[in-house]
Backbone bond lengths (Angstrom), bond angles and torsions (degrees), N, CA, C in turn:
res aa  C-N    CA-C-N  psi(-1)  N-CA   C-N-CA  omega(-1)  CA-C   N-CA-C  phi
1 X - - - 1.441 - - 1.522 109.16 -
2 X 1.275 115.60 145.45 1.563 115.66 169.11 1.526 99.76 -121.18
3 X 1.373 94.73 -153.08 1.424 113.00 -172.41 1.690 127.09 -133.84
4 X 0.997 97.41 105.61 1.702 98.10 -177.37 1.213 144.46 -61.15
5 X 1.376 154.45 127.21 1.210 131.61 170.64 1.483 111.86 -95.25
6 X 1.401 108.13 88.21 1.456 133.36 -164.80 1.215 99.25 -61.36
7 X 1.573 128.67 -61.89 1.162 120.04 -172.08 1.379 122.49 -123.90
8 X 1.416 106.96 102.67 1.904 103.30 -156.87 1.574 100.13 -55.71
9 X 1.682 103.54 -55.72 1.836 99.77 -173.88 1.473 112.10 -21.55
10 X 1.156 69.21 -98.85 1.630 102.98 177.44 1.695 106.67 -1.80
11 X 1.855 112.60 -71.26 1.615 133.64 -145.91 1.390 92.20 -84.56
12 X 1.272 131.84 -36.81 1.290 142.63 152.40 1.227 138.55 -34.27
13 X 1.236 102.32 -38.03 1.731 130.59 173.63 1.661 105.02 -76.98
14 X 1.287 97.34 -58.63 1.862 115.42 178.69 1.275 114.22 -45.90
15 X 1.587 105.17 -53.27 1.498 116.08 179.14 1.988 115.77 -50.87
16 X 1.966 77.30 -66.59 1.602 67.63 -163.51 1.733 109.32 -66.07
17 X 1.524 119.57 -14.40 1.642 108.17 173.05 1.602 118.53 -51.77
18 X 1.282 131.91 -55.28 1.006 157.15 167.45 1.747 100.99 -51.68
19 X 1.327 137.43 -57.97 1.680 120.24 165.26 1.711 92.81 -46.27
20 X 1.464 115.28 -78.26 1.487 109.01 -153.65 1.743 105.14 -39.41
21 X 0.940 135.26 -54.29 1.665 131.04 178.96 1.528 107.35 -67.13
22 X 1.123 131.68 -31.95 1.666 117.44 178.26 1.278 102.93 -73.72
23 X 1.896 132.08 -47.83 1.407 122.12 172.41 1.542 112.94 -50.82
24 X 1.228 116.38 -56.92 1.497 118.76 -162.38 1.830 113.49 -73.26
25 X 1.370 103.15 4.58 1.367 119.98 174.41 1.688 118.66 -95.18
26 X 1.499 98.00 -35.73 1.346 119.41 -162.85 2.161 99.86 -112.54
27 X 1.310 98.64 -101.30 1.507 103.68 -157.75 1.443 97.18 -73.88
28 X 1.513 131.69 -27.46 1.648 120.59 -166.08 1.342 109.31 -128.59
29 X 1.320 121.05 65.43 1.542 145.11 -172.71 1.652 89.46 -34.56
30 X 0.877 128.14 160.51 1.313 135.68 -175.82 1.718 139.34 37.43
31 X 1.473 100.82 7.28 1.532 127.08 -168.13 1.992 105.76 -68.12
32 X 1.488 101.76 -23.71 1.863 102.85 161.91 1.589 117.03 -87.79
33 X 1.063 124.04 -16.15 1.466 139.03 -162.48 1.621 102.22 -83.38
34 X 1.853 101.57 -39.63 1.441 79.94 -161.05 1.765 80.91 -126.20
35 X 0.928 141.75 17.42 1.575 136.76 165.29 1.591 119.36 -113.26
36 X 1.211 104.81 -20.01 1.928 122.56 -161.36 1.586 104.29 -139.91
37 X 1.428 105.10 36.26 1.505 111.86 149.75 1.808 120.49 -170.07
38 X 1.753 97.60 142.26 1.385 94.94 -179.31 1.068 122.35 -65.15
39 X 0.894 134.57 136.32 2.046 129.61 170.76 1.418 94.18 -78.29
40 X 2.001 103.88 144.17 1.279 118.84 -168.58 1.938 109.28 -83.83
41 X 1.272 131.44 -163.42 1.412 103.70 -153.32 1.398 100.17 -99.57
42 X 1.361 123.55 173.67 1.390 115.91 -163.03 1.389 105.94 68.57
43 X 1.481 143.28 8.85 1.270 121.74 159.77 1.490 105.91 -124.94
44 X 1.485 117.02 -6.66 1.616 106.75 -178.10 1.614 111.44 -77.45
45 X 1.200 104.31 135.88 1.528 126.18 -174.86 1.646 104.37 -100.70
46 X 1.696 132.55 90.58 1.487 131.55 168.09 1.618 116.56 -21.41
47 X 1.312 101.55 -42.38 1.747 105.30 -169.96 1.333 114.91 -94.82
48 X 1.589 110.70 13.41 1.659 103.98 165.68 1.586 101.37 -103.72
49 X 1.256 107.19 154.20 1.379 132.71 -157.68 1.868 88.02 -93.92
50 X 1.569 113.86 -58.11 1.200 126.60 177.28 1.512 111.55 -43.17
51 X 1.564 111.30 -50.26 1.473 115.48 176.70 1.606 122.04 -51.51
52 X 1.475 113.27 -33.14 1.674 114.63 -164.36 1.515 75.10 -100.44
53 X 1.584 166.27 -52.88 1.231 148.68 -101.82 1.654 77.59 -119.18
54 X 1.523 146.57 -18.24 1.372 143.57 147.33 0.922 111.53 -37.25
55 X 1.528 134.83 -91.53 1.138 152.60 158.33 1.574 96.63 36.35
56 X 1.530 104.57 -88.65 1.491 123.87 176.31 1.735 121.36 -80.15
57 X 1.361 116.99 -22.56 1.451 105.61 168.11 1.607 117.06 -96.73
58 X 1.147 137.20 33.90 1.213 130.00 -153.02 1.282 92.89 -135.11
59 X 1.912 120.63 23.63 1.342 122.32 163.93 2.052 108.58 -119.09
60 X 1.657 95.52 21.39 1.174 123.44 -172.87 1.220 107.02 -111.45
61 X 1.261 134.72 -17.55 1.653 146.22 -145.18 1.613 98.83 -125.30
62 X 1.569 128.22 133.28 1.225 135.31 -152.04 1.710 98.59 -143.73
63 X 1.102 112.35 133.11 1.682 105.08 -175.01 1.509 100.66 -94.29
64 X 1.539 123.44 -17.63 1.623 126.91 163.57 1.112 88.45 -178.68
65 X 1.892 89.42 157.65 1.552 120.61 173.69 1.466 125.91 -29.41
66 X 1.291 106.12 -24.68 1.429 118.38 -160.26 1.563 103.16 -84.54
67 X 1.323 107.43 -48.93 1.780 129.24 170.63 1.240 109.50 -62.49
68 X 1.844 136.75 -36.98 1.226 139.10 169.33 1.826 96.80 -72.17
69 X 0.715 122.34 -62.29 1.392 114.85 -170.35 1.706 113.38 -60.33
70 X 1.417 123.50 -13.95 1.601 117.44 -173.06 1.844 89.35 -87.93
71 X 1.736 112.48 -34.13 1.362 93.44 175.54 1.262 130.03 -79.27
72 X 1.569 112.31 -7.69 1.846 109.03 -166.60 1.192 75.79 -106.68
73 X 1.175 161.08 6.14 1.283 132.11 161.12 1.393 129.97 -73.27
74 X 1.527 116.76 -18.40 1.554 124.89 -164.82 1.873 90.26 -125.37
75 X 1.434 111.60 -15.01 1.688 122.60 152.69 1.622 117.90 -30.97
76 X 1.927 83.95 -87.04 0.875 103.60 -171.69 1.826 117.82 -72.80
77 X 1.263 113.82 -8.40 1.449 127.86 174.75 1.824 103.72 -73.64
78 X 1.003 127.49 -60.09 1.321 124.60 -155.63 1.502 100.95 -108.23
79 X 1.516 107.85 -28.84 1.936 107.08 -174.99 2.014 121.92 -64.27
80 X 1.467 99.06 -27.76 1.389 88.67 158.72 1.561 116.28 -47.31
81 X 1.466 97.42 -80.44 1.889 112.34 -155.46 1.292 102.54 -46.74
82 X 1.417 119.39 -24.27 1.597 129.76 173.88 1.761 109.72 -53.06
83 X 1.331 83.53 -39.44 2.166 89.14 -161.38 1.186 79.49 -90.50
84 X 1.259 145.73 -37.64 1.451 130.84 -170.38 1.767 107.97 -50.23
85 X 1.321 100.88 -68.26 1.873 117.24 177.35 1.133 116.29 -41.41
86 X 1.613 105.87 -57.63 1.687 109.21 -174.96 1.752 131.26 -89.24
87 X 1.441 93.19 -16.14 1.412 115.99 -172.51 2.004 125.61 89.35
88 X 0.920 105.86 147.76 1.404 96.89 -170.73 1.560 119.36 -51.11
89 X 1.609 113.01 -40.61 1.597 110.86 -163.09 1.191 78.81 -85.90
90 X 1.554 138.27 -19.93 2.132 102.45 -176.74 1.265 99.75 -100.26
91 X 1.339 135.56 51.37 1.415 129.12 -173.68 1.896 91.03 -151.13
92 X 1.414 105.28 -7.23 1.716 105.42 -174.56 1.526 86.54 -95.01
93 X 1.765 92.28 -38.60 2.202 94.26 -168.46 1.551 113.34 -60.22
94 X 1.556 107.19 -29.27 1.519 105.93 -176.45 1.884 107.59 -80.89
95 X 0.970 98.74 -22.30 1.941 101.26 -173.83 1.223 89.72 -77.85
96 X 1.721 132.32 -46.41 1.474 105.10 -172.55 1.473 103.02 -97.13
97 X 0.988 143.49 15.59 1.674 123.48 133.45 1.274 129.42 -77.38
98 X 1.585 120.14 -6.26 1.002 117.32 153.05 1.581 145.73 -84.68
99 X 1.571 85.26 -15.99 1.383 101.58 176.29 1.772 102.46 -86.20
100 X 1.248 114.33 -47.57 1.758 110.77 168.57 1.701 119.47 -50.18
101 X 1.427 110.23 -33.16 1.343 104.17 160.87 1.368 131.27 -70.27
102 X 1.312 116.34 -37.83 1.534 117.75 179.73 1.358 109.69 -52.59
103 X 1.733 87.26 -58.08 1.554 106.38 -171.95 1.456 121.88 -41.38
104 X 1.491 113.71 -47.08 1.416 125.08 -163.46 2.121 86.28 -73.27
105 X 1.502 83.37 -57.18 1.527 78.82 -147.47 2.455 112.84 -42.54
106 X 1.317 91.51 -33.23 1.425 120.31 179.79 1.787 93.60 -52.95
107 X 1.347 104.60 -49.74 1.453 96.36 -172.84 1.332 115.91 -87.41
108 X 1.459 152.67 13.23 1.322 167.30 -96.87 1.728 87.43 -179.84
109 X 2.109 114.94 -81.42 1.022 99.10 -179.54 1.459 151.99 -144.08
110 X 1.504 80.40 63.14 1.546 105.27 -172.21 2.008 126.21 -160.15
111 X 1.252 100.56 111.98 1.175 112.21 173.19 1.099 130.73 -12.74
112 X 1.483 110.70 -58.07 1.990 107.25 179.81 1.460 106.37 -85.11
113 X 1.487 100.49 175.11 1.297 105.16 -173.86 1.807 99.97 -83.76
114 X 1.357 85.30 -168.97 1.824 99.99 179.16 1.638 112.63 -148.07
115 X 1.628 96.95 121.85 1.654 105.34 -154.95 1.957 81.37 -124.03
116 X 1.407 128.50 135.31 1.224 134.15 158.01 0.974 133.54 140.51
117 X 1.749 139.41 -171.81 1.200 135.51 168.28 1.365 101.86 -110.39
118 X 1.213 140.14 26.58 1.578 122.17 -169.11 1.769 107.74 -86.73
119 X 1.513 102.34 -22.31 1.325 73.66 -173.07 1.899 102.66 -95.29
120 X 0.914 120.98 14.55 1.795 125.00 155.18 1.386 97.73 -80.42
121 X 1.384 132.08 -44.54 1.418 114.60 162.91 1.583 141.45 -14.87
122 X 1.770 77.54 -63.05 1.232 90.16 -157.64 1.775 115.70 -80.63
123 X 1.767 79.22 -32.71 1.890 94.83 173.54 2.029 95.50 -51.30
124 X 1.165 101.73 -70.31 1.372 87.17 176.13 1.440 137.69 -7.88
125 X 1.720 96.31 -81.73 1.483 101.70 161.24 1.519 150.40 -18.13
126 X 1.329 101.06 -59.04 1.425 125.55 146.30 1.675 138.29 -41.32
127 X 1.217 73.70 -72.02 2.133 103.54 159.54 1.219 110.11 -32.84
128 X 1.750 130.80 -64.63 1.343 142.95 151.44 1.142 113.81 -15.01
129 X 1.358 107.30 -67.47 1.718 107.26 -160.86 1.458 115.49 -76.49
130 X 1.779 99.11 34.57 1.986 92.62 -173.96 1.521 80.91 -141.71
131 X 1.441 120.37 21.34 1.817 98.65 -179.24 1.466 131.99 -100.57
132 X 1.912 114.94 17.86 1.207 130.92 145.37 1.358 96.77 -116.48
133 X 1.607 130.67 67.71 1.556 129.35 152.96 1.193 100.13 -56.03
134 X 1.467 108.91 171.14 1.049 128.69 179.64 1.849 102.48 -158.81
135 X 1.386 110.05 101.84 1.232 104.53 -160.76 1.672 107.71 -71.09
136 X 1.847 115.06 141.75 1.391 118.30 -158.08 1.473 94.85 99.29
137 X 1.481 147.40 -45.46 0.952 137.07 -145.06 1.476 98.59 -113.41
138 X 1.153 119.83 129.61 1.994 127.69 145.89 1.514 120.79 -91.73
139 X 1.448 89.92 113.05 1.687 107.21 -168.99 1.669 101.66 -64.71
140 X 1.462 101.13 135.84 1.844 115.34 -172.06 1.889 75.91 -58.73
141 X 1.025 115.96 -81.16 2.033 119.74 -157.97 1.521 108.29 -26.59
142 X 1.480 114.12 -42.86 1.498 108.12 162.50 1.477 135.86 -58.32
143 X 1.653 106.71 -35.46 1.654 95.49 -180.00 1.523 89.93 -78.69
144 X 1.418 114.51 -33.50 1.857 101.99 -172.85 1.830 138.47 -51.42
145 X 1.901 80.18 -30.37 2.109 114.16 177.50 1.517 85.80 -78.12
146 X 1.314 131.35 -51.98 1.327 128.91 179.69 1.470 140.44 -56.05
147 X 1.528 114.60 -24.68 1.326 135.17 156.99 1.513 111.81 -73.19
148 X 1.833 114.20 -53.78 1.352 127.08 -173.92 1.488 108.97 -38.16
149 X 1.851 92.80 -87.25 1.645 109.61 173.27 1.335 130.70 -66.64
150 X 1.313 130.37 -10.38 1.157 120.76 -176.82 1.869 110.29 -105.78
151 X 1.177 112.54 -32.38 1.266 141.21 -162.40 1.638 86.66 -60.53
152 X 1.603 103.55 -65.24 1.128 117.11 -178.16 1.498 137.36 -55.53
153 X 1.406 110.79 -17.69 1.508 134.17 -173.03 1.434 90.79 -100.06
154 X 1.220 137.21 -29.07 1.390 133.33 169.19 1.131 117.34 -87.11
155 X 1.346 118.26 -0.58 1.387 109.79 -174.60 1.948 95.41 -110.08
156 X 1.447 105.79 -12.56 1.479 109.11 -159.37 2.202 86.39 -106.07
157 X 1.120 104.04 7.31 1.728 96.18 -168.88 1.661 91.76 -94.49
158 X 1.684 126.98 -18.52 1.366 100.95 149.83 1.542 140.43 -62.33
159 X 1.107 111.45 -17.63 1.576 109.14 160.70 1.688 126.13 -63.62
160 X 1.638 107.79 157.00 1.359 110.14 -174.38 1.482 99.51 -103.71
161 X 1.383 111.18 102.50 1.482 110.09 169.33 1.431 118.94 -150.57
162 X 1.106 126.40 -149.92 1.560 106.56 -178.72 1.251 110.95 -148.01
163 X 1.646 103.78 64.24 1.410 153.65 154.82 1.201 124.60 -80.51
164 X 1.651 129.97 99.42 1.072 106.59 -175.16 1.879 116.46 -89.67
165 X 1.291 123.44 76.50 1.381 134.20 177.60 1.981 101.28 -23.76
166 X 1.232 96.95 -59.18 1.479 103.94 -151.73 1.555 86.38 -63.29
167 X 1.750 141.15 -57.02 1.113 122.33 133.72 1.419 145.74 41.11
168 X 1.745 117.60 -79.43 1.276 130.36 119.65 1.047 147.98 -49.02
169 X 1.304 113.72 -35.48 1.699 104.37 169.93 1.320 123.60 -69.06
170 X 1.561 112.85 -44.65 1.252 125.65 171.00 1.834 115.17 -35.88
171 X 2.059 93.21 -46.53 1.354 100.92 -158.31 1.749 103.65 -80.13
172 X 1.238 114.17 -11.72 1.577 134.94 177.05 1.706 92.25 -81.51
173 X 1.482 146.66 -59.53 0.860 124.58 -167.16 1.249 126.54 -91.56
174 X 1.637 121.66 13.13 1.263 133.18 156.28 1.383 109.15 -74.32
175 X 1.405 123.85 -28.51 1.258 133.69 -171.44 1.333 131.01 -69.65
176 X 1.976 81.60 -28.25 1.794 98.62 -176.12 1.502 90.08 -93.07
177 X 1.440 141.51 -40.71 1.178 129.61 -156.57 1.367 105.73 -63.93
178 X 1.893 115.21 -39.34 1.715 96.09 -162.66 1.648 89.10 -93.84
179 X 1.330 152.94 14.50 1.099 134.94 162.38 1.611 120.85 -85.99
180 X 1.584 114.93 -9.82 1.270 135.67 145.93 1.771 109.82 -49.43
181 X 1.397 94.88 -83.39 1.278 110.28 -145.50 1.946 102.00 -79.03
182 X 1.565 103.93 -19.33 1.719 105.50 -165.23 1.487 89.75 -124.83
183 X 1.243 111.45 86.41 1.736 108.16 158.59 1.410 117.72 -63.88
184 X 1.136 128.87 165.93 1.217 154.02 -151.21 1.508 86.81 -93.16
185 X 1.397 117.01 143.21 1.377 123.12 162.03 1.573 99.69 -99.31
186 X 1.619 88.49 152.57 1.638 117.62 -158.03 1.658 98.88 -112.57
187 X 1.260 83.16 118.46 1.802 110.40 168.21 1.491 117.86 -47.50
């Protein structure tokens, strides 16, 4: 038996998240802070290169192990069978429109920055609950993932913590749009 690299996206994503937090932990003290997160609004600068290259890497950037590991865990749980259905390059296209959405929207309207994978999470999440669609049909597991996780991130975005809820929802309603509009290709 060997060993596969079943799902490049996906293991690719994992990998380099996990380098960016072991360097920026170890040899390049601050290397997630200022490459692998959006600055919140009122701090993005047009003429930094670093500022727009956030946007999209700042679902690469981990504030600790503990926060990298709550996202590669439900990542690496559901993001295979994901790349399996949709294929790798339309499963890279949906992570970076999701990450350009968070990103933008985070920087548009809200003060702190935004460091993580939750809202690829969450698109995930969602994403799942459409992978026996049936076009005409709305899968019961979707409005159910949709009450669960989203219901809940709206119900938890009144708290003061340093969670980005809106984050998730965003990354939940990228999830529902391409499981609408981008069915799963069939084996």
């Amino acid at each position: 038996m060997r060993i596969k690299y079943n799902a490049p996206t996906v293991l690719t994503f994992a990998l380099l998240s996990a380098l960016v937090l072991l360097l920026s932990r170890t040899l390049l003290p601050g290397l997630a802070d200022h490459w692998f997160m959006v600055p919140g609004k009122g701090n993005f600068h047009p003429g930094s290169l670093q500022n727009w290259l956030s946007i999209f890497t700042h679902t690469m950037g981990h504030a600790s192990w503990s926060h990298l590991i709550g996202n590669f865990s439900v990542i690496l749980l559901v993001g295979p069978m994901l790349e399996e259905s949709y294929g790798s390059l339309s499963l890279l296209l949906m992570m970076a429109i999701t990450a350009l959405a968070t990103g933008l929207l985070n920087l548009f309207l809200f003060r702190s920055s935004l460091m993580g994978a939750s809202g690829v999470v969450f698109m995930m999440i969602l994403l799942a609950s459409f992978t026996n669609f049936s076009h005409g049909e709305i899968p019961l597991t979707f409005i159910l993932v949709l009450i669960l996780y989203l219901g809940g991130q709206l119900l938890e975005s009144f708290r003061s913590d340093n969670i980005s809820q809106f984050a998730h929802i965003v990354g939940g309603f990228c999830g529902s749009l391409f499981g609408f509009f981008r069915p799963p290709r069939r084996a």
